[in-house]
C-alpha positions in Angstrom: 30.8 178.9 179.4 28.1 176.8 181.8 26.9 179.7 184.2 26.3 177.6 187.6 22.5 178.2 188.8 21.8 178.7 192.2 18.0 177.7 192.7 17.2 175.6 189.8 14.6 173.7 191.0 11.3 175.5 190.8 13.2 179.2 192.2 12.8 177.2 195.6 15.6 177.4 197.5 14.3 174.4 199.7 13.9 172.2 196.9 17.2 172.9 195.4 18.7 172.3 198.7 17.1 169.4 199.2 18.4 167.8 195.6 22.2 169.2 195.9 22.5 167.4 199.0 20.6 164.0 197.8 24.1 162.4 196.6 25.3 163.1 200.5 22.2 161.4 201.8 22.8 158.5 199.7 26.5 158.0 200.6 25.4 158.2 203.8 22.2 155.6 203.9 23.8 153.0 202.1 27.2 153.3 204.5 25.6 154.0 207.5 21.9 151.9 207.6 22.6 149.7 204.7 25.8 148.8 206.0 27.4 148.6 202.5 31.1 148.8 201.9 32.5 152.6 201.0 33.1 151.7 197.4 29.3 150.9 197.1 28.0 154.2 198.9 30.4 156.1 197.4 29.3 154.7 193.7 25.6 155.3 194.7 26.6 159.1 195.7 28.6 159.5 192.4 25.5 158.0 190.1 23.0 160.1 192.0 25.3 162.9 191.5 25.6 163.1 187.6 22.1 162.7 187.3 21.3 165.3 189.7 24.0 167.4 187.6 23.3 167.2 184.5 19.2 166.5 184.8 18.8 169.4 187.1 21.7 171.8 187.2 22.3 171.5 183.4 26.0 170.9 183.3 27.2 169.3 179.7 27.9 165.7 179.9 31.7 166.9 178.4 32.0 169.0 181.3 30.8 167.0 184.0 33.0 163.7 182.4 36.2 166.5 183.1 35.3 167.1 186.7 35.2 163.8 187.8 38.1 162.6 185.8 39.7 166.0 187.6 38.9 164.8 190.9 39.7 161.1 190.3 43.5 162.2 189.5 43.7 164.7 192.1 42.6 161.5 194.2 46.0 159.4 193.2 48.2 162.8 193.4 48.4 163.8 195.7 46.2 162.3 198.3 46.7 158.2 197.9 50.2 159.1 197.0 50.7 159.9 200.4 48.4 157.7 202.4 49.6 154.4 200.3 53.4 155.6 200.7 52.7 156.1 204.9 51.3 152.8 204.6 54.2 151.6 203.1 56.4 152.9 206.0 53.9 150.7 208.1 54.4 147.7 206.3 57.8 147.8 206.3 58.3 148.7 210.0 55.8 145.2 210.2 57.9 143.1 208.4 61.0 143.8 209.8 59.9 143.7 213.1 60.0 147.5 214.8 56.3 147.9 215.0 56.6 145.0 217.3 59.5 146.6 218.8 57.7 150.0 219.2 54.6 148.1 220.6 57.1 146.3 223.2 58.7 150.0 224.1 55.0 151.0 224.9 54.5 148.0 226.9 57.6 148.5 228.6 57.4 152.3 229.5 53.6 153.0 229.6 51.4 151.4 232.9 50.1 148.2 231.7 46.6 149.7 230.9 44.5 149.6 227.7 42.8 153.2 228.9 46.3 154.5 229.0 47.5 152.9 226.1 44.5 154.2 224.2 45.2 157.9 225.2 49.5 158.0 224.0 48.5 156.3 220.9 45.3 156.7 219.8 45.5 160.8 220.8 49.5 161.8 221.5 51.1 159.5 218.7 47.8 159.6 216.0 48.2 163.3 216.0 52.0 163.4 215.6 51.5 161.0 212.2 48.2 163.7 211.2 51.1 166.4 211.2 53.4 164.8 208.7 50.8 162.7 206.6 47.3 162.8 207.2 44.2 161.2 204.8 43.3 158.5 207.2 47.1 156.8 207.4 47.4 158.1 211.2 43.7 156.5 211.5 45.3 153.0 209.8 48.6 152.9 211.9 47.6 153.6 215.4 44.3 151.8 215.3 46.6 148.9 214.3 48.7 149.5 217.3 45.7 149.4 219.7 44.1 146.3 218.0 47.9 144.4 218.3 47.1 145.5 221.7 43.4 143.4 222.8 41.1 146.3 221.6 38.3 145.0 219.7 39.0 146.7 215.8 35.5 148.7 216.1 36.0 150.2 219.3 40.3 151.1 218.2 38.7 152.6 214.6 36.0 154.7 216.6 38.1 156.0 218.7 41.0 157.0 217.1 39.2 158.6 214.6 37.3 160.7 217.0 41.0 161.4 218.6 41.8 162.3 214.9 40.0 165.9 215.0 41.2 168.8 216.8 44.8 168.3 215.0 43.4 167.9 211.4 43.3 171.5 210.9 46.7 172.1 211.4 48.1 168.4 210.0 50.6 168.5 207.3 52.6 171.1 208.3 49.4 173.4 208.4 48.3 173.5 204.9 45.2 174.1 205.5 45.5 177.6 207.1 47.7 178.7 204.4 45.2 177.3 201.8 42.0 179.4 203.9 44.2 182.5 203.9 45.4 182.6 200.1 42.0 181.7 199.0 40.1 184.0 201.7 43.4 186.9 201.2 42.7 186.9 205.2 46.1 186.4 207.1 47.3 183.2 207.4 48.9 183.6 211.0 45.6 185.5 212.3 43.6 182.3 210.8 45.3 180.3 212.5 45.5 181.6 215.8 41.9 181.8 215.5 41.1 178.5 214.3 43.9 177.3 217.5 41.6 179.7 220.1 38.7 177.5 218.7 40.1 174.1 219.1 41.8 174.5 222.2 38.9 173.1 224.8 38.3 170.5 222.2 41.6 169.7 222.2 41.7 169.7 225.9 38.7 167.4 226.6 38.7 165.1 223.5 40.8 162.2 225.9 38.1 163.0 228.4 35.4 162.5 225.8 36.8 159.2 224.3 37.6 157.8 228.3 33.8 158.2 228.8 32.9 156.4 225.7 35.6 153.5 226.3 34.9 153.0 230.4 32.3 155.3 230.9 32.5 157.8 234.5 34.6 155.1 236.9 37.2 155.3 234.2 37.4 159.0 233.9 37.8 159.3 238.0 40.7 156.8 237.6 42.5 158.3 235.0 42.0 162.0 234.8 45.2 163.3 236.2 46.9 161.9 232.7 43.8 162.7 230.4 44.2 166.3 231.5 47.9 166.3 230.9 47.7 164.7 227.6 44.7 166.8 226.7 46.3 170.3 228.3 50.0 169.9 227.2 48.4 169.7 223.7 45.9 172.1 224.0 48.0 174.8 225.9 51.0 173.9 223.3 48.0 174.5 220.4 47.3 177.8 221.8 50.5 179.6 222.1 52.2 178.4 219.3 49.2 179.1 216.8 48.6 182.4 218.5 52.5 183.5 218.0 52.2 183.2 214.2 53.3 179.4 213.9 50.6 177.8 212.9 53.0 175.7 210.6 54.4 173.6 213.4 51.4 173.9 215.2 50.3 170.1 215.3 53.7 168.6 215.1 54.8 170.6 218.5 51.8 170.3 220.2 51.5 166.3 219.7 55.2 165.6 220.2 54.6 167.8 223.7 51.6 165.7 224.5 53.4 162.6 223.5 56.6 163.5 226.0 54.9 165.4 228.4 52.4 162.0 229.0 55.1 159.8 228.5 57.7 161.8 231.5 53.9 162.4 234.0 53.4 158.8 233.3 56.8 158.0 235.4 55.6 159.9 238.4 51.9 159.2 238.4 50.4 155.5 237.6 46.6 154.8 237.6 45.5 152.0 240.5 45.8 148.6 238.4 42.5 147.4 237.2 42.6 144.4 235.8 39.6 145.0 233.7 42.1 146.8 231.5 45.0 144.8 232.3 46.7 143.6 228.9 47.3 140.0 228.4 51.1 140.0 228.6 51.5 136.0 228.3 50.1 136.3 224.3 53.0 139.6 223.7 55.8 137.5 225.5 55.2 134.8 223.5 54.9 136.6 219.9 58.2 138.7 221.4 59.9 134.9 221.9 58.9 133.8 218.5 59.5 137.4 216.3 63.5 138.5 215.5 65.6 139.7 218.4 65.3 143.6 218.1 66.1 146.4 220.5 62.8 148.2 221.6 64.2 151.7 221.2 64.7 150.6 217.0 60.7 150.9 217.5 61.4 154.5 217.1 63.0 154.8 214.2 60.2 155.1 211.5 58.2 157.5 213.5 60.8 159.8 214.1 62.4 159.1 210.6 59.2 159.9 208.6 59.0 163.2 211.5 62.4 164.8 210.8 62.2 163.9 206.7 59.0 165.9 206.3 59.4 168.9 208.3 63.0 169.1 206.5 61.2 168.7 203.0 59.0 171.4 204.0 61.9 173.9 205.4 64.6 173.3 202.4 61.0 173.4 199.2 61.5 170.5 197.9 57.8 170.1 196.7 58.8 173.1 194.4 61.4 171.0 192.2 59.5 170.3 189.3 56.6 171.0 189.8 53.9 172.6 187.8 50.3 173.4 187.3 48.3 171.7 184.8 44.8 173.4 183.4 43.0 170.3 183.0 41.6 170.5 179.6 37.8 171.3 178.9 37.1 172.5 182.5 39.5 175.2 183.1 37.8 178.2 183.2 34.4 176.7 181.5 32.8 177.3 184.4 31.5 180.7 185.7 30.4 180.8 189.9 27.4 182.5 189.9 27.8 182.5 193.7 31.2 184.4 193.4 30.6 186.1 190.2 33.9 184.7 189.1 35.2 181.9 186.4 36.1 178.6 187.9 39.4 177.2 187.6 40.5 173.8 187.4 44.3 173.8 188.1 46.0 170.3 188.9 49.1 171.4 190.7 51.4 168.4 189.8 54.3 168.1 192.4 56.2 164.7 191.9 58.1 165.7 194.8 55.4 166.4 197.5 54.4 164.8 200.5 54.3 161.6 199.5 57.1 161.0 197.9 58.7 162.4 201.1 56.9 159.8 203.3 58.4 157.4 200.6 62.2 158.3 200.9 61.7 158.5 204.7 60.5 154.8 204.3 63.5 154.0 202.3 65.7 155.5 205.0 64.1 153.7 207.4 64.5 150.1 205.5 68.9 151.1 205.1 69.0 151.7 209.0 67.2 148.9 210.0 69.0 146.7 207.8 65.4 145.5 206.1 66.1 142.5 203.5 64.9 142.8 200.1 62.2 140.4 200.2 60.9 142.1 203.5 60.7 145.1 201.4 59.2 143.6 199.1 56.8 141.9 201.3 55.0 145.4 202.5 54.8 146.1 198.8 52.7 143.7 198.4 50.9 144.1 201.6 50.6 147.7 201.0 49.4 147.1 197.7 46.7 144.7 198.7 45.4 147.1 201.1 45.4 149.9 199.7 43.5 149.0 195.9 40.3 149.4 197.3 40.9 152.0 199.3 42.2 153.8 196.3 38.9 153.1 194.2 36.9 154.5 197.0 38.8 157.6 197.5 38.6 158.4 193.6 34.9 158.1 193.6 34.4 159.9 196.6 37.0 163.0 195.4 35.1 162.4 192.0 31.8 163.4 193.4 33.0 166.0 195.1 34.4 167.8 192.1 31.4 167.0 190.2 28.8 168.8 192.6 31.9 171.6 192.9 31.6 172.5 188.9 28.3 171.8 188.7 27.2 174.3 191.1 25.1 172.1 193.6 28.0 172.5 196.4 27.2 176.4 195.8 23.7 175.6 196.0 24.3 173.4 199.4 26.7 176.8 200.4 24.3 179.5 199.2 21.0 177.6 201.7 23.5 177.5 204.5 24.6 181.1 204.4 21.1 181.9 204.2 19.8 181.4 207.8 20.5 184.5 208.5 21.3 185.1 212.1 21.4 181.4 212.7 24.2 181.6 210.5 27.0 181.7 212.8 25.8 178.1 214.5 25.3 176.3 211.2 28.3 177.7 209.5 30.5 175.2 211.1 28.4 172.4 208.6 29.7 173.8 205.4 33.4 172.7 206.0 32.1 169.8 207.8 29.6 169.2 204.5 32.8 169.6 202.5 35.4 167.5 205.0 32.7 164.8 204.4 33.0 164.9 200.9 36.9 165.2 200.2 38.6 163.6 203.6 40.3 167.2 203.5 40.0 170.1 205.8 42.5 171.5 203.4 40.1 170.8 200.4 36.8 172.0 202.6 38.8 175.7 203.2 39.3 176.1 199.7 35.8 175.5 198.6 34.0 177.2 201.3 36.0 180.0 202.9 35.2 182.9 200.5 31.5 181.8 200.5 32.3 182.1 204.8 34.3 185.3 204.4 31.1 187.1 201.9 28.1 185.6 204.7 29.7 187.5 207.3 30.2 190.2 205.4 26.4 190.4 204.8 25.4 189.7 208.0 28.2 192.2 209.9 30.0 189.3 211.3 33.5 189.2 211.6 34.8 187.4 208.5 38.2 186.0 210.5 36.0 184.7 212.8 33.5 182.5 210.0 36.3 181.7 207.6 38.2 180.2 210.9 34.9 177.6 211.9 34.8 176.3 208.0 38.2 174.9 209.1 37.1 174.0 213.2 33.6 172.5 212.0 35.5 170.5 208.9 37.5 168.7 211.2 34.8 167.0 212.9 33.5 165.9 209.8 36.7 163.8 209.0 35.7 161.3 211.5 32.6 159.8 209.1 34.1 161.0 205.6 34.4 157.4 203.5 38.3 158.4 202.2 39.8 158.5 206.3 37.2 155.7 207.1 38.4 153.3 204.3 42.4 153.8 204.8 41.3 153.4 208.1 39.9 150.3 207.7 42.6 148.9 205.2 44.3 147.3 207.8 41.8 145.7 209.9 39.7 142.6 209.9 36.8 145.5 209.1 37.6 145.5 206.0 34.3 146.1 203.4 32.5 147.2 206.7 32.9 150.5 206.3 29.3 151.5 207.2 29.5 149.8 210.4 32.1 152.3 211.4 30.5 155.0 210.3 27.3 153.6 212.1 29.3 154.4 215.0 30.8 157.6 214.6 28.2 159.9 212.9 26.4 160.8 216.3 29.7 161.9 217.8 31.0 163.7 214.7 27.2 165.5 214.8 27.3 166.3 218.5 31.4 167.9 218.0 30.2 169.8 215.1 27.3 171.6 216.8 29.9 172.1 220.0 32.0 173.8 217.8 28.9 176.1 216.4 28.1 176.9 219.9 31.5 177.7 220.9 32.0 180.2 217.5 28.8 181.8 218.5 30.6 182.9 221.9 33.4 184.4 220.0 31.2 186.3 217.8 28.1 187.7 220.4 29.8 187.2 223.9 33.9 188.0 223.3 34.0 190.6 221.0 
């Protein structure tokens, strides 16, 4: 059994530090200042990795072969399984014309404004696709719908994936929660109301925060009245329905409240016309003359098909038919935590019926009502396909590192430096799940491989261990924004494409600034509330 060391560089816990996190540097220089495509960081970050593994933390070549190859499969099932198959219901609603239909509904009901435009989709209707699919597809569809729209495909990515935080932690039917408590044994419901108490202003004031980036302060006096009720509907929603237990439907009530709630304000209340943010209707009327004659409320039907399919998969356990866990061999137990004095497992839960193949049968519902013809269908095949290859690649290289530094110990080693600042702790505890977020594209995946190393810091330190296990899941959520996996998918449908770094470019100083917001805000709770 490989016994994980802690400090193996010199017993220098700097040092060590230092090296763990060099693969997480790397990714980041080559995306971020090089400007390379994801694939490219991510390949840099993977080679840096094994050397960095087996050179300095000792892991067998056998063993460290497993955990990537454990990582790259976990990458296909089940996380591209359900980002490709979302994408798929995008394509299709493309080819047989109800994007454009849901694009002209929007036009039709929604002031004709890009700042309001940008708030129902890239915050209301991105978080209601984050609570069904998640893993960058919300990041993907909306984006695309703001881009359709005049918005330059930089400035849609940024800022829906900024948009795309505060509901990550409670996105797919609030898997992560449950994940935190059965790995923590903390409460699930208690988790979550915590986690919801934490995310609440930041749910509130992430439309203000985007506004001022978009149109800066003259924008923000013109358009608070709706920022506030998109932001508040969500964040008041977020806050009573997480604190009554139900952190489940957490995200998909809160957004679909937002998303009405905006919607019915925006009947009563428009903004004065600008028409520095008017959108050019002449260019939609004439793709509207030229595209298929289809009622606008048909728009609708994916969305809400791919909404009421998952939340039913969920209620009636389908996931559970025939499913099964799968000790990958070599790795299970082959490991031992030094960190947690405990053998590692490496358990592939195999569930042909999850998620995705739930976003794939909503997408086949949603090609029989809309009458889609075969070789439309086929057409967002091999669109989706196209698109999502790379995307794919990047993602399994990116989840392959990740379970490399996991078994190899230097993610302890990353863990172990952090939880050693001692009272400084409960401000830089929100960067281990935003470390791990970074590294997997899953607040789900950053709970389960940092919230026991939360819960045992507080411990140690006399905090409350509710509290710390909560932030690995608020700070991991404003890591998602600049992790390679949601920036690629995002990306797979834009003329961005292989720019990957450029994006990021943009987005690490905001995902920095959240992050320490969050910190401040956990170090309230724990030395000012309680």
């Amino acid at each position: 059994m490989f016994i994980q060391p802690l400090v193996p560089v010199g017993h220098s816990l700097f040092l060590s530090f230092l090296l763990a996190a060099s693969p997480i540097l790397v990714t980041l220089f080559v995306m971020g200042v090089l400007r390379r495509p994801a694939w490219q960081a991510t390949l840099g970050g993977l080679l840096i990795g094994l050397v960095m593994a087996v050179g300095v933390w000792g892991l067998p070549v056998g063993l460290a072969a497993a955990s990537i190859s454990n990582g790259v499969v976990f990458s296909v099932l089940p996380v591209m399984w359900i980002a490709l198959s979302a994408l798929f219901l995008f394509n299709v609603a493309m080819k047989n014309g109800r994007f454009d239909a849901f694009r002209g509904w929007i036009l039709r009901h929604v002031p004709n404004d890009r700042r309001i435009m940008l708030v129902v989709l890239g915050f209301c209707f991105s978080a209601a696709l984050e609570g069904v699919a998640g893993f960058g597809t919300p990041v993907a569809i909306t984006s695309a719908l703001l881009i359709m729209l005049g918005f330059p495909a930089l400035d849609a990515l940024t800022y829906v994936l900024i948009f795309n935080s505060a509901p990550v932690a409670f996105g797919g039917l609030g898997i992560p929660v449950t994940v935190l408590g059965s790995i923590t044994g903390l409460p699930a419901d208690v988790l979550g109301a915590t986690i919801g108490r934490q995310l609440t202003p930041f749910a509130c004031l992430i439309p203000f925060y985007v506004m001022a980036l978009y149109g800066g302060w003259r924008s923000i006096r013109q358009t608070w009245p709706v920022l506030l009720v998109a932001g508040g509907s969500f964040a008041l929603t977020l806050l009573l329905v997480s604190g009554a237990g139900l952190y489940s439907l957490s995200n998909v009530l809160s957004s679909s409240v937002s998303l009405v709630v905006t919607i019915l304000f925006l009947k009563l209340w428009k903004p004065e016309p600008d028409a520095a943010h008017a959108i050019d209707l002449s260019t939609v009327e004439q793709q509207e003359k030229t595209a298929s004659a289809v009622p606008l409320w048909q728009g609708w039907i994916p969305w809400v098909t791919v909404i009421v399919v998952v939340i039913a998969w969920d209620a009636l356990h389908v996931a559970r038919i025939g499913a099964m866990p799968i000790h990958w061999p070599g790795l299970d137990k082959a490991v031992y935590i030094s960190l947690y004095n405990a053998p590692y497992a490496a358990v592939w839960k195999f569930e042909p019926l999850g998620t995705g193949t739930a976003i794939l049968v909503a997408t086949l519902i949603t090609a029989l009502l809309t009458r889609t013809t075969l070789a439309q269908f086929g057409a967002a095949l091999l669109t989706t396909l196209r698109q999502g290859w790379l995307a794919v690649v990047t993602v399994a290289l990116t989840i392959g590192l990740a379970y490399l530094m996991n078994y190899s110990g230097m993610t302890y080693t990353l863990g172990y430096g952090i939880s050693s600042a001692g009272m400084l702790f409960p401000l830089v505890s929100v960067f281990l799940g935003w470390i791990a977020v970074f590294l997997t594209g899953s607040d789900t995946s950053g709970n389960a491989l940092f919230g026991n190393l939360q819960v045992a810091a507080a411990h140690q330190l006399s905090l409350d261990p509710v509290l710390f296990a909560s932030a690995n899941s608020s700070g991991g959520v404003m890591g998602k924004m600049i992790s390679p996996q949601n920036i690629t998918t995002g990306v797979s449908v834009t003329s961005l494409k292989g720019q990957e770094g450029v994006v990021l470019a943009r987005t690490f100083r905001h995902s920095l600034v959240l992050t320490v917001s969050i910190g401040i805000v956990v170090v309230f709770q724990q030395f000012v509330l309680r």
